[in-house]
C-alpha positions in Angstrom: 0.0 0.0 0.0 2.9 2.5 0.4 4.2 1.8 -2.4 0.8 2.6 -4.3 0.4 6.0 -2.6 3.7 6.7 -3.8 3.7 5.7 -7.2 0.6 7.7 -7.2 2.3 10.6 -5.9 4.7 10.8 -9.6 2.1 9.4 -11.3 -0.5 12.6 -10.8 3.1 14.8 -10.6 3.4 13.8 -14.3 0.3 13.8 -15.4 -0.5 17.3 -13.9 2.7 18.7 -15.8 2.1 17.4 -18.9 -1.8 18.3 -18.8 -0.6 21.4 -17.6 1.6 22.2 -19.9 -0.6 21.5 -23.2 -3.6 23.4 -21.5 -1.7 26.3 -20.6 0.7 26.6 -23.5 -1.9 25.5 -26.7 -4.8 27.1 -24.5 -6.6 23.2 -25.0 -10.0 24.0 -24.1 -11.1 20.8 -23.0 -7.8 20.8 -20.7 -9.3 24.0 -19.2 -12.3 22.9 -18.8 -11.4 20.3 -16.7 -9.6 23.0 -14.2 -6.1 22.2 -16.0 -3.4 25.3 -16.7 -0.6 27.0 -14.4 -1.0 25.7 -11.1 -1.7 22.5 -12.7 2.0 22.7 -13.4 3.0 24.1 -9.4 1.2 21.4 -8.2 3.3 19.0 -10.4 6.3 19.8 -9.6 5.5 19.9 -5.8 4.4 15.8 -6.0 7.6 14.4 -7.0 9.4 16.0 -4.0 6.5 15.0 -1.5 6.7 11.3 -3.1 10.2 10.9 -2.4 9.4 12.0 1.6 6.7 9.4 1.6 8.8 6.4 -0.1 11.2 7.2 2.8 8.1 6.5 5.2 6.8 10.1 5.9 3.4 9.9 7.2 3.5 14.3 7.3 4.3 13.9 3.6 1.5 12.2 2.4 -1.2 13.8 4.3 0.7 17.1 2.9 0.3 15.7 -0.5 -3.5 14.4 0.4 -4.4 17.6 1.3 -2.9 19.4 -1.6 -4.5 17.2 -3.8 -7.9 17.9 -2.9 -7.2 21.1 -2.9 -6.0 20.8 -6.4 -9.4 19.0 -6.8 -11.8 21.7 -5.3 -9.8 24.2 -7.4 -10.2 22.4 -10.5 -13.8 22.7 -10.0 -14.1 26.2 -8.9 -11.6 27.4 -11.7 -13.8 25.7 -14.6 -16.8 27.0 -13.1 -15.6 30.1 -12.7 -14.4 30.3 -16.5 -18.1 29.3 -17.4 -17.0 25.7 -18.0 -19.2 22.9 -17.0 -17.4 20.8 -14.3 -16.1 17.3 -15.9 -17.8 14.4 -13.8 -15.3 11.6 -15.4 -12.3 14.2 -14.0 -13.8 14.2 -10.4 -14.2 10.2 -10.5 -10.8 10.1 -11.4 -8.9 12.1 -9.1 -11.3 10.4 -6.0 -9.5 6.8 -7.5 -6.5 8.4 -7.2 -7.0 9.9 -4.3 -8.0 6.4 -2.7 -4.8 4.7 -2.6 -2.9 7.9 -0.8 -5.5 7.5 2.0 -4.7 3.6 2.2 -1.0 5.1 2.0 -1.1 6.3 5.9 -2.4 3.1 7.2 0.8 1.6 5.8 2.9 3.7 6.8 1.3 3.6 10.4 1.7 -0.2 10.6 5.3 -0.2 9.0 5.8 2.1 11.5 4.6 0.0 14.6 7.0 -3.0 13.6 
């Protein structure tokens, strides 16, 4: 399970700079529309850093990158809807399964951390 919320971790760290990237430099409107630009990109380069901390076992590092997630996600929404964009259901059910395994994440690293 650690493993999973760290994988995760550069997973969504190179997915949100690439997505980034293309929505902010070729202004992709469906990229937009899903809450993806600039920050996209911040956020990106902040989860490879916070995956490294929580491969070496850092319980602070992945409830950091939890809650920056989520945060990512509610700005996502906010963002498109504030840019007259409808908010992207698949988008939301996507970053929840993503989401998921970084929750499991802490209850490994709680039990690793018992031993």
């Amino acid at each position: 399970m650690l493993k999973g919320a760290y994988v995760i971790l550069f997973f969504v760290a190179g997915l949100n700079i690439v997505l980034g990237l293309i929505a902010y430099l070729f202004q992709a409107e469906i990229l937009q529309s899903m809450g993806m630009g600039f920050y996209s990109i911040v956020f990106g380069v902040i989860f490879p850093v916070l995956g490294r901390f929580v491969r070496r076992r850092s319980l602070a590092a992945l409830v950091i990158a939890i809650v920056i997630f989520a945060l990512d996600s509610v700005l996502s929404l906010v963002l498109a809807g504030s840019q007259g964009y409808t908010s992207n259901v698949v988008g939301m059910v996507a970053r929840a399964f993503l989401l998921l395994p970084m929750i499991q994440g802490i209850g490994a690293i709680r039990a690793i951390k018992k031993q």
